[in-house]
Legacy VTK file of the C-alpha trace (Angstrom):
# vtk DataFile Version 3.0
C-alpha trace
ASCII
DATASET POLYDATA
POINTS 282 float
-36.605 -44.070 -1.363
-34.998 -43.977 1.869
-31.602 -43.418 2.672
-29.956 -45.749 5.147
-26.518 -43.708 5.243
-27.322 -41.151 7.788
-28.781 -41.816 11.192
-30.286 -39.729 14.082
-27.399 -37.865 15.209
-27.062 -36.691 11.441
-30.002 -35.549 10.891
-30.489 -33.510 14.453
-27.176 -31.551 12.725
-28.901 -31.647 9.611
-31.769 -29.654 11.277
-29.216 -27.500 13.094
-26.626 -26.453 9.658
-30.424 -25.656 7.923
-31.327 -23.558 10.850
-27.743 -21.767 10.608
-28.275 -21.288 6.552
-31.491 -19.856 6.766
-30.709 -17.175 10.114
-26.821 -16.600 8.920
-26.362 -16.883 5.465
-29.659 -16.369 3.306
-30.656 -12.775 4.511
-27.324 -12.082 3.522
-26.476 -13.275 0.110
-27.450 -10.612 -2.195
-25.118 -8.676 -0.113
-22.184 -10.309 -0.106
-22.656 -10.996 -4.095
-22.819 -6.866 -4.414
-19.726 -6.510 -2.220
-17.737 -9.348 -3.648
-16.808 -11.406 -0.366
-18.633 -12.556 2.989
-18.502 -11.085 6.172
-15.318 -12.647 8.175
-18.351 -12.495 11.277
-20.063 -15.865 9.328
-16.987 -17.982 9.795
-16.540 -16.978 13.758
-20.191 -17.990 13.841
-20.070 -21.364 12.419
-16.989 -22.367 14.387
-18.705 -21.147 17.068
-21.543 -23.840 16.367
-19.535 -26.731 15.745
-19.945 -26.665 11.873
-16.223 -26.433 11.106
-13.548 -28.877 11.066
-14.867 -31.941 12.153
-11.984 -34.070 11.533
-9.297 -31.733 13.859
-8.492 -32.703 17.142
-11.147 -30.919 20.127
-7.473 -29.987 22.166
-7.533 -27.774 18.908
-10.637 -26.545 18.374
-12.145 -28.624 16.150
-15.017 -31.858 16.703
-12.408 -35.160 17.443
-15.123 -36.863 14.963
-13.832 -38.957 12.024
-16.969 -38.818 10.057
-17.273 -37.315 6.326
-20.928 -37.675 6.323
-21.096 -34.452 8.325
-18.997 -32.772 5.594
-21.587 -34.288 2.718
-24.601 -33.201 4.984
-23.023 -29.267 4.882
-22.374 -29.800 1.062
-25.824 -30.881 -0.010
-27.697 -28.207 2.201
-25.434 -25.914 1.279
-26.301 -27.054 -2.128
-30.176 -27.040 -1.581
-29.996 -23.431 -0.494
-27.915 -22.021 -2.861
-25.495 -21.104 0.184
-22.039 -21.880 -1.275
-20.627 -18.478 -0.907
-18.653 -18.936 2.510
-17.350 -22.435 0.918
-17.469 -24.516 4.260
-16.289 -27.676 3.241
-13.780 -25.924 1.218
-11.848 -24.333 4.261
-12.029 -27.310 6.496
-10.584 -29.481 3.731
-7.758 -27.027 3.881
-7.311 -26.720 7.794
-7.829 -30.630 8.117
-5.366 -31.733 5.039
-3.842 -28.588 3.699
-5.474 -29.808 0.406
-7.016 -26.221 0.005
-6.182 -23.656 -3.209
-3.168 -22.352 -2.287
-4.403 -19.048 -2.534
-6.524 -19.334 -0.065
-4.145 -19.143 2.921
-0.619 -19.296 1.616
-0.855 -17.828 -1.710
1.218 -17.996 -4.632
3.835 -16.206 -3.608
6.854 -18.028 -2.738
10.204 -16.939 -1.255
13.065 -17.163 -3.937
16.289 -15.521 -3.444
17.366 -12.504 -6.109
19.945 -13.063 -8.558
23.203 -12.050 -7.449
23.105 -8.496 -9.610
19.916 -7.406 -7.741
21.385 -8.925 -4.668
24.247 -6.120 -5.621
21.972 -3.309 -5.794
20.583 -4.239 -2.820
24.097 -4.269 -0.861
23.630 -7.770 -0.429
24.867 -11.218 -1.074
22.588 -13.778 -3.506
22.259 -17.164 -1.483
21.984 -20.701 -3.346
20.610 -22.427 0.037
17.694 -25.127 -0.391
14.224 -23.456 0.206
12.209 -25.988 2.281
8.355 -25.139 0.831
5.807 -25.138 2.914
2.863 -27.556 2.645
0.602 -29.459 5.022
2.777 -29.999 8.250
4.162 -26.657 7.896
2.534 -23.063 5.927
6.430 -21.676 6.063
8.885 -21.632 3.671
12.472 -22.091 5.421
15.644 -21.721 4.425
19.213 -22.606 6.505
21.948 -20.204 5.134
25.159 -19.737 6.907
26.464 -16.352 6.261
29.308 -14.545 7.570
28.476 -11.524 10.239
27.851 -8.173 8.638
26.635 -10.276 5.387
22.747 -9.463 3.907
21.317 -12.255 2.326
18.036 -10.636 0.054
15.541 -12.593 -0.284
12.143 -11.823 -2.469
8.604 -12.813 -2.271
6.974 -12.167 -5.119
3.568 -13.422 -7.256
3.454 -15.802 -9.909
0.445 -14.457 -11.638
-2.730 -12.202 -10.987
-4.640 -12.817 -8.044
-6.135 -11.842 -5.135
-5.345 -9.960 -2.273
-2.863 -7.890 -3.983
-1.527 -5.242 -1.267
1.048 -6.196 1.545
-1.292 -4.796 4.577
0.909 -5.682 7.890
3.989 -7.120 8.168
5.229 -9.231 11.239
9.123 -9.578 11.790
11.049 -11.768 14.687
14.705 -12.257 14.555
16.841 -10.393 17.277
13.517 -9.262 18.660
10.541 -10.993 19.615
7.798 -10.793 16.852
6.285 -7.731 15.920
3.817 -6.151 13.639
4.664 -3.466 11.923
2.599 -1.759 8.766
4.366 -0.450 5.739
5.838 3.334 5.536
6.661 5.810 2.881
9.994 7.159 4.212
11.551 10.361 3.195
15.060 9.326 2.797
17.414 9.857 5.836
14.824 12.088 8.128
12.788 8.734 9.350
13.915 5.224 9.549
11.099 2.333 9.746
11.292 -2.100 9.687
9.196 -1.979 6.603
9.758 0.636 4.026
7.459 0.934 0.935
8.101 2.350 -2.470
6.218 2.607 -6.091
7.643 -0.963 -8.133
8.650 0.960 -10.819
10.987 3.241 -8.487
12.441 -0.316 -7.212
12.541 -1.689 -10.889
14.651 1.561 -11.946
17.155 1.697 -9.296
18.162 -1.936 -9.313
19.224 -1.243 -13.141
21.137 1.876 -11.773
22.782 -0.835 -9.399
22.172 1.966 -6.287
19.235 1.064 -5.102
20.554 0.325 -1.199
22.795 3.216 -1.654
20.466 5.780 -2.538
17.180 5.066 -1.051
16.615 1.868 1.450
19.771 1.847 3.387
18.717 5.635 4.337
15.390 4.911 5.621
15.258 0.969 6.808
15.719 0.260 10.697
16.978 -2.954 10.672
16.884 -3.618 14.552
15.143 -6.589 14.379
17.961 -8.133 12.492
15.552 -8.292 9.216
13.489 -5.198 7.516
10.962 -5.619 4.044
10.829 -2.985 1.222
7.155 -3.410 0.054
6.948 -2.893 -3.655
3.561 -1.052 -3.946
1.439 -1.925 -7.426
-0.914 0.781 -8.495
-2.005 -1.499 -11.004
-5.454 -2.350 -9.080
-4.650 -6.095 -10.520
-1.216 -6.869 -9.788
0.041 -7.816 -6.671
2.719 -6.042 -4.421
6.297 -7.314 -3.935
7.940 -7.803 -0.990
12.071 -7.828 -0.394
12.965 -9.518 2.586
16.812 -7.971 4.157
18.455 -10.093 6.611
21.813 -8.813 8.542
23.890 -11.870 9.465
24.620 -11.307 13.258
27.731 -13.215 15.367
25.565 -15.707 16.662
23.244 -18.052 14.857
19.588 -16.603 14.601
16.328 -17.848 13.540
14.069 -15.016 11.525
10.736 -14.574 10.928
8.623 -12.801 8.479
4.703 -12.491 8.117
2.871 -10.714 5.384
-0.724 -10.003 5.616
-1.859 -9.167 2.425
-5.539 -7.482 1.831
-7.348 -6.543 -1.089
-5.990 -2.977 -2.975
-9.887 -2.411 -4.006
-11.888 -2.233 -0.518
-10.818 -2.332 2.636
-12.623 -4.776 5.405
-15.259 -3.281 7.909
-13.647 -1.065 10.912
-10.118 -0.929 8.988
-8.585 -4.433 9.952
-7.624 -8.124 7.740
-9.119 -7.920 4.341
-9.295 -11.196 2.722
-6.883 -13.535 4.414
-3.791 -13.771 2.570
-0.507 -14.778 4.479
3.089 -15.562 3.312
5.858 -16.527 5.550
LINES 1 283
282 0 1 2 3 4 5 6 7 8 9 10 11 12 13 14 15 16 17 18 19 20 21 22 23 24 25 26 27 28 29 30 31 32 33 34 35 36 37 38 39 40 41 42 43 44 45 46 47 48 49 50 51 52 53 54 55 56 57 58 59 60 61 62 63 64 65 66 67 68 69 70 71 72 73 74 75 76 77 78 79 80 81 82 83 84 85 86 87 88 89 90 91 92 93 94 95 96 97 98 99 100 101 102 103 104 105 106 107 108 109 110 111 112 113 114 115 116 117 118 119 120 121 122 123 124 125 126 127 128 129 130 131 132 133 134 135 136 137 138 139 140 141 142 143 144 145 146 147 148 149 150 151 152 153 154 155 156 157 158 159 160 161 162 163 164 165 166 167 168 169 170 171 172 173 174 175 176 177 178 179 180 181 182 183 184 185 186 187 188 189 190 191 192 193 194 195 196 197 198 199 200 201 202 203 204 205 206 207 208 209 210 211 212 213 214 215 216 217 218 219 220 221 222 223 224 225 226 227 228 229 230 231 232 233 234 235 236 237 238 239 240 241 242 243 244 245 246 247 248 249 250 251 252 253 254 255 256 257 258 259 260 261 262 263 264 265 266 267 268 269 270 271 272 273 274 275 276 277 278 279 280 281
């Protein structure tokens, strides 16, 4: 029977996505089954080629062609091959209509602010503002709080169930400073002060009930000089997730902040010791 959807300039990138399966993705799929995710250097490779994102504009990056029967060409030899580990179609459904599993990019981990007794321990203030959530205009949650200078608003990010990547790997912050990457620390209180402090969840969990938690440990050890520092909560549990506090110091003059977590997987870390599986919050 023959098919009278696709015509020649589908099936010369037919041809070209079964040449990419069968060089960039077969020799390779026992491998990425043993290590549980595929190499990051398959995705650079197909947007390289053109196989990515059809739909997006070429001023940003993508093919300026409105035609789905390139996605359903990727899908069925994807299909054919067995190749549905790097999940194509997936990922450009995402980019093109932010239609993609939230945990994919911006996970499940919203930004809420604490209840005003943790806000307490933390030397803060709790804040009732409207969180705007992101979804597929924006990937950042925002929030418009007018505080008095000298005031802390605490804010928390935090998981709403198990899933992957579960450790906070770098942290960018942007406020009185221009944005800036910065990577959790262990600080020994008082000796060392650093923009993103990181402590054992339990330690967190029994110092907020002691109501001293600023007091004692984080106001000791957390620079604040870019007008906003994070307290990681660190998970041992191999399952669970991290935590992240988010401290911002009201200034005199209005200020817009900015907060990035990276997050990676706790269990393996990603060739030559950089992004694990993609995982950002803001």
């Amino acid at each position: 029977m023959d098919r009278t959807l696709f015509d020649s300039d589908h099936d010369t990138f037919r041809q070209s996505f079964r040449q990419f399966v069968d060089r960039e993705i077969r020799p390779h799929q026992q491998r990425w089954r043993d290590q549980g995710q595929v190499d990051r250097e398959v995705w650079r490779k197909a947007g390289e080629q053109g196989l990515l994102c059809f739909d997006v504009d070429e001023e940003y990056g993508g093919g300026g062609v409105e035609d789905f029967r390139y996605n359903l060409i990727i899908a069925e030899e994807a299909a054919h091959a067995g190749a549905t580990g790097p999940g194509f179609q997936k990922l450009s459904a995402f980019l093109e209509e932010g239609s993609g599993d939230r945990g994919m990019i911006v996970t499940q981990r919203p930004l809420a602010a604490v209840p005003e007794s943790i806000a307490r321990a933390w030397g803060g203030v709790s804040v009732t503002a409207p969180i705007a959530r992101g979804g597929v205009v924006s990937y950042w949650d925002e929030v418009r709080w007018d505080g008095k200078p000298g005031e802390r608003s605490i804010w928390i990010v935090k998981s709403d169930g198990r899933m992957r990547p579960q450790s906070i790997r770098h942290v960018v912050l942007g406020g009185t400073t221009p944005l800036t990457i910065e990577q959790p620390y262990s600080a020994d209180c008082g000796k060392i002060r650093v923009p993103v402090l990181k402590m054992p969840i339990p330690l967190m969990a029994f110092q907020e009930g002691r109501g001293d938690i600023w007091d004692k440990y984080v106001a000791k050890s957390l620079d604040m000089r870019h007008g906003v520092g994070v307290a990681v909560g660190t998970n041992n549990d191999a399952v669970l997730p991290d935590l992240a506090y988010v401290i911002v110091q009201q200034g005199p003059e209005p200020t817009t902040f900015a907060v990035v977590l990276s997050w990676t997987s706790s269990h393996a870390e990603s060739p030559g010791g950089g992004f694990g599986i993609l995982g950002v919050d803001r």
